[in-house]
N, C-alpha and C positions, 0 to 999 in steps of 0.2 A: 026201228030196224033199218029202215032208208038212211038215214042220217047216221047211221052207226057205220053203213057201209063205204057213204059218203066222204066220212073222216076216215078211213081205214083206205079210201083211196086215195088220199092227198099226201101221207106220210111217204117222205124220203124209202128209196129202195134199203133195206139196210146192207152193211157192211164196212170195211175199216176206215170210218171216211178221214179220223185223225190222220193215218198214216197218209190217206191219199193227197189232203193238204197239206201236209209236212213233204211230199215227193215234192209237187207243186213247186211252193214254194222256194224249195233247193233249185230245182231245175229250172227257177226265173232266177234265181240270185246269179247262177254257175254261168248261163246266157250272156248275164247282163257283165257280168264277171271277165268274160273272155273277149267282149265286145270292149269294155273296156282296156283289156289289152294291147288290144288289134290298135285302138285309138294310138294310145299311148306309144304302143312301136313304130306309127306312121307318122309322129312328128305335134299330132295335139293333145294339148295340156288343158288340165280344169282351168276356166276363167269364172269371174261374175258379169252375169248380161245387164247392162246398162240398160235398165227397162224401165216403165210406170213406175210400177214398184220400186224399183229402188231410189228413185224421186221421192217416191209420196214419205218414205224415210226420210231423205236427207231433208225433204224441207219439213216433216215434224218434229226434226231438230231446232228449227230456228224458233230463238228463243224469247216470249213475249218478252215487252215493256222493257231491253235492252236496248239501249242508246247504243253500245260498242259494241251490237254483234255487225257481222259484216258475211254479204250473200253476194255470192257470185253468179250474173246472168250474163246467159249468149248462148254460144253452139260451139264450135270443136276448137276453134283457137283459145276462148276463156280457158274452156277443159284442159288442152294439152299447155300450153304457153304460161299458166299460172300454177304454180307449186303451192303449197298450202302448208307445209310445214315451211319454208322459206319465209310466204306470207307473216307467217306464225311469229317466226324470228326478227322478223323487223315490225310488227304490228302488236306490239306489247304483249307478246306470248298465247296470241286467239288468232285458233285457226278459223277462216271461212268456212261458212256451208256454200259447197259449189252445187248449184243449182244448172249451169248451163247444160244443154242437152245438144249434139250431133246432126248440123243438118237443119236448125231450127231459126226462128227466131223468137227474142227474149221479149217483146210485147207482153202476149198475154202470162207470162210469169211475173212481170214489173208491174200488171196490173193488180193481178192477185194478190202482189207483197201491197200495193198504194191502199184495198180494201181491207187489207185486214188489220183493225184498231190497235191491236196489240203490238204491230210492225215499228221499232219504234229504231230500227237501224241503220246501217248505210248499203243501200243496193248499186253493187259496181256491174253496171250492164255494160258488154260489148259490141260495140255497132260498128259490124262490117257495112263498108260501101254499097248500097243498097238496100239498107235496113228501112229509110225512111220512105222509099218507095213502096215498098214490101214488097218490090219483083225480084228476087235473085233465085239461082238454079240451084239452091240449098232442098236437099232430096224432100223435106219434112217441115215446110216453113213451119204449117200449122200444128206440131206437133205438141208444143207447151202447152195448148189450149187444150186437148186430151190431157196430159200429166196433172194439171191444174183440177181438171173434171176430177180425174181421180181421186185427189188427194180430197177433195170436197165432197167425194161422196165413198169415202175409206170405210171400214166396220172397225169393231173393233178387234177384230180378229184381225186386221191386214195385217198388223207388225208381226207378230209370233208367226204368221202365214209367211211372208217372207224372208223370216230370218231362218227360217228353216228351209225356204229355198237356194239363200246362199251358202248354208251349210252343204247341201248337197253339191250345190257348184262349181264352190271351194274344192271338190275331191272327187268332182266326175266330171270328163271330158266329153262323156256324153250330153250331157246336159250343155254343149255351145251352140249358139244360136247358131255358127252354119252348121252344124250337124242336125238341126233342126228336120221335120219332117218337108217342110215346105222347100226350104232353103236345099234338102239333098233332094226334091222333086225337079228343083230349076234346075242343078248341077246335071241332070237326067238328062233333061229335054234339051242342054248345051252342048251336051253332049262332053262337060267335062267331069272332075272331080276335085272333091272339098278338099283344100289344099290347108295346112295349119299357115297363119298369120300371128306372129309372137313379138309387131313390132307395136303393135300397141298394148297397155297393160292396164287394166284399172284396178281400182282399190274400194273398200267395200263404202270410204263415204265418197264416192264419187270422184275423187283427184286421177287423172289420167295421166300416162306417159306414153311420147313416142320415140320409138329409135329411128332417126334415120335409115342408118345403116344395118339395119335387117328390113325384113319383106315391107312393104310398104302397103297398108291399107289404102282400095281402092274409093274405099267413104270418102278420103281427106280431100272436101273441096270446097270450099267456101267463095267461088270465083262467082262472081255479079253476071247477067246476063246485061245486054245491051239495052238501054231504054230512050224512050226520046218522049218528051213532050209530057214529064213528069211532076213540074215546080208544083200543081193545084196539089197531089197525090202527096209530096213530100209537105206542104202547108199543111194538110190534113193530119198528118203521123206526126208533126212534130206540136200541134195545137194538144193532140190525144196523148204525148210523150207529157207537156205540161201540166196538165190535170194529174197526171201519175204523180211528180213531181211536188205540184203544190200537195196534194196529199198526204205523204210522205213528211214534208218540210212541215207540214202544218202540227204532225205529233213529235216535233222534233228529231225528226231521221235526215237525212239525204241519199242524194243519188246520185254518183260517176257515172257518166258517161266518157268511156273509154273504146280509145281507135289501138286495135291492137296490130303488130306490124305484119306488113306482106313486102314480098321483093320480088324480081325479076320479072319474068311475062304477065304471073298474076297479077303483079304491081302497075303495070305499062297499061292493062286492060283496065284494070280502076281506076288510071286516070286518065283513061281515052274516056272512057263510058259515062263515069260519075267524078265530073271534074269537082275538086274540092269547094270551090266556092257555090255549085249547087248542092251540097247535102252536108257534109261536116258542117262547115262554116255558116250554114244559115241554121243549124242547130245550136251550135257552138253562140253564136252570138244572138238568140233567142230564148236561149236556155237556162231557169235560176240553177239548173245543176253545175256540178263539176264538170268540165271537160275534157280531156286531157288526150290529145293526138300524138303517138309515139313518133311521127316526124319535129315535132318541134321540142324534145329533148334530145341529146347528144347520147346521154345516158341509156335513152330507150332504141335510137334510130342505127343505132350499130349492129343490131342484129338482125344477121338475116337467115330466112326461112329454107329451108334445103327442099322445098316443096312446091314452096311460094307462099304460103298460107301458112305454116303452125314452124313455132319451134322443134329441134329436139330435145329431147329428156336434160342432155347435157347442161342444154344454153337457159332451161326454164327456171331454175335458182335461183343464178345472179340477174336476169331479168326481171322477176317477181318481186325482188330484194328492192331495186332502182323505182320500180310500180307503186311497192307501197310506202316506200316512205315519200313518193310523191304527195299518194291519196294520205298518207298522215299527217303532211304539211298545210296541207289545201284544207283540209277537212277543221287541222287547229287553228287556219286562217280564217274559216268559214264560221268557228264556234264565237268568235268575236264579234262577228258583222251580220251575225243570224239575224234576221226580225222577226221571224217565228220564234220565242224560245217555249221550249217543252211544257206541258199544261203542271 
């Protein structure tokens, strides 16, 4: 009798509870529905957020025991500055997986590609002024070193979990990271409001463009902080660059190491700060890699940055075009004079 009463007092109150989650439901879509409006009429459009996730994609794309794929590492000039359908067109029709990440440096990504046995391709890293220090005021040095965790400890649910987050993304403006909850907390406390920003644009496998000439994101900054008393620090990162390196070379891959361009004050500052014969050039002639410094091409050194740091959309084409058929020249001079060849 206890236990009869017991059960008879756990059961749901009754009545129409189908209709009442069918109200529900409407009344969160019709919400979400008009807040989407609101977005949309004040200037923001759906993007895809450059996250983990969409790392831990782009690099389960790259593909074992291929000698010819080719990965792109760094932070926002790789991303904006190199085109990948361009690449594509001058690099025997294969596009890059771009792995660089905003604000970062490519380290622990170049590590991750030197251990894994299957990596049997060409990692073109970018090393802004300051890489070999690791001091520069790049928002997220250590960031790769999280996307790398990621991707190493993925389920197997992540891909169908994120591709259905870019589906949503793809087609709600909601879903922008500054419309984010945290992100409109800070706009609170600033006392301003989440403004749309449409001059940068990404694509679902990571290729980035910027415009100039619309609003300018205030991320874009890859400028060096000042350093002194560095040479032990930079001996160290380029000893830890080489073991990448031999690893790499030893399953028959390689690895560019590429200075991509900056101009004006940005420029003037990298070479007050980090005079090239302390960092480039004691890598550059250290290094079994590729090197290749866009000041000492004609072809690369004519363009300049309207930022200081990254191309635009415009100029990243024929620039990318000039880049790679460098790295195909180098790379077919390289297949001769290998003395690693592949197992």
């Amino acid at each position: 009798m206890r236990s009869s009463t017991s059960s008879s007092d756990a059961r749901l109150p009754s009545g129409p509870w189908g209709r009442t989650w069918c109200v529900a439901v409407v009344a969160v879509l019709l919400s979400l529905g008009a807040y989407e409006m609101a977005l949309r009429h004040a200037g923001f459009t759906p993007a895809l957020c450059d996250n983990a996730q969409l790392w831990v994609l782009a690099r389960a794309n790259v593909n074992p025991d291929d000698r010819d794929q080719v990965v792109l590492l760094g932070a926002s000039r790789m991303q904006l500055d190199i085109d990948l359908d361009a690449w594509a067109d001058t690099f025997d029709g294969r596009k890059p997986i771009q792995l660089a990440v905003a604000g970062s440096l490519f380290l622990p990504a170049l590590d991750d590609l030197s251990r894994d046995d299957s990596f049997r391709g060409v990692a073109v890293s970018s090393a802004i002024d300051g890489t070999l220090s690791g001091r520069t005021h790049l928002s997220f040095p250590e960031l790769q070193r999280e996307y790398v965790h990621a991707y190493e400890t993925r389920t197997a649910i992540a891909e169908p979990e994120q591709r259905l987050r870019m589906l949503v993304q793809q087609h709600g403006a909601f879903r922008l990271g500054a419309l984010s909850p945290r992100a409109l907390l800070k706009c609170l406390l600033d006392g301003k409001r989440p403004v749309p920003d449409d001059a940068l644009t990404l694509a679902a496998d990571r290729s980035s463009r910027w415009d100039s000439q619309r609003r300018t994101s205030a991320a874009l900054s890859d400028l060096p902080r000042a350093l002194l008393g560095e040479a032990e620090q930079v001996d160290r990162t380029i000893a830890r660059l080489e073991e990448m390196v031999a690893r790499i070379q030893s399953r028959g891959g390689d690895v560019v190491f590429l200075r991509l361009p900056s101009s004006g004050p940005t420029r003037q500052v990298e070479n007050t700060e980090f005079p090239r014969a302390g960092e480039w050039d004691a890598l550059a002639n250290r290094t079994r890699a590729i090197a290749i410094h866009f000041e000492d091409y004609s072809e690369l050194a004519r363009y300049s940055c309207p930022d200081g740091s990254h191309l635009d959309y415009r100029d990243a084409p024929p620039f990318t075009r000039s880049v790679a058929a460098l790295v195909k020249d180098k790379l077919r001079e390289r297949g001769r004079d290998r003395s690693a060849p592949p197992p």
